[in-house]
C-alpha positions in Angstrom: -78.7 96.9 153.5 -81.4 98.2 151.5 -83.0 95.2 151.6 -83.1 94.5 155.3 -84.2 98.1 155.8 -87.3 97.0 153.8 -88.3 94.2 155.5 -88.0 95.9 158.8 -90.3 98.9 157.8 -92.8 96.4 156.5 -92.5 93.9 159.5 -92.8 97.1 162.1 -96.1 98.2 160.0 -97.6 94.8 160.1 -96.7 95.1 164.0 -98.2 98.5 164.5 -101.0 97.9 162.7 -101.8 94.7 164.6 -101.6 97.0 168.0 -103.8 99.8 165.9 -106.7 97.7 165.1 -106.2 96.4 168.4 -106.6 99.5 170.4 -109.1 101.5 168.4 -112.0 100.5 169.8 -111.1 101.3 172.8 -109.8 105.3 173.4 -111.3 106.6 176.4 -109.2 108.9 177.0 -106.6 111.6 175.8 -103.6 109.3 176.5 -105.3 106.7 174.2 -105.9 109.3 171.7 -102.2 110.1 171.6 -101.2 106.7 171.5 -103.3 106.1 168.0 -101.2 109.0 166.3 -98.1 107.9 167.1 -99.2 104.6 166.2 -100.4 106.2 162.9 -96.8 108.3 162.6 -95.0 105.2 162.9 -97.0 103.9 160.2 -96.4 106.6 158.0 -92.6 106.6 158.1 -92.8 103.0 157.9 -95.2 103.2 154.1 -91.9 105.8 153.7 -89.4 103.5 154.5 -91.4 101.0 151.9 -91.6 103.7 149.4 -87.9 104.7 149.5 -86.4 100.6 149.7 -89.0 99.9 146.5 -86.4 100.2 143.8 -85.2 96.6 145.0 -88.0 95.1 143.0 -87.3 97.1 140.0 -83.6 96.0 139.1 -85.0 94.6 136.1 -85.3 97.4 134.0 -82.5 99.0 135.0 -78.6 98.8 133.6 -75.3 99.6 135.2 -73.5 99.4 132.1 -72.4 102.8 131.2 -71.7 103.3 127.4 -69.3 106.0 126.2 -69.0 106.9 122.6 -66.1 109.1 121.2 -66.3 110.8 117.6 -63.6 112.5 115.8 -66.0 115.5 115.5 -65.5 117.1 118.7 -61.8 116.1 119.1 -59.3 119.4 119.2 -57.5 120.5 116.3 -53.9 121.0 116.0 -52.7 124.3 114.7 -49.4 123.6 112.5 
């Protein structure tokens, strides 16, 4: 899941950013000017969505082995 949430944020920034580029030379008037910053929103909660999917990539490092050690020092005495 985490991975095709990834790939959608980064294929919806490519998308919005073609349409950005597009459109920028072009704002005549306050309805184009509105249309850049949501175009510009979008593309900052997609960079989020990147940002928050990243640890895919970094699996490497990581382990899901968890290691528990016992000691006789911190079991409980019995009282005779």
């Amino acid at each position: 899941m985490k991975l095709f949430s990834f790939v959608l944020s980064v294929a919806v920034f490519f998308i919005s950013l073609y349409f950005f580029v597009i459109k920028v030379p072009y704002i005549i008037t306050f309805n184009d000017v509105i249309y850049i910053l949501l175009l510009a929103i979008l593309m900052t909660i997609c960079i989020t969505g990147v940002v928050i999917n990243w640890e895919i990539f970094d699996r490497k490092g990581k382990s899901s082995i968890v290691l528990f050690v016992s000691n006789g020092f911190s079991k409980k005495k019995k009282s005779k």
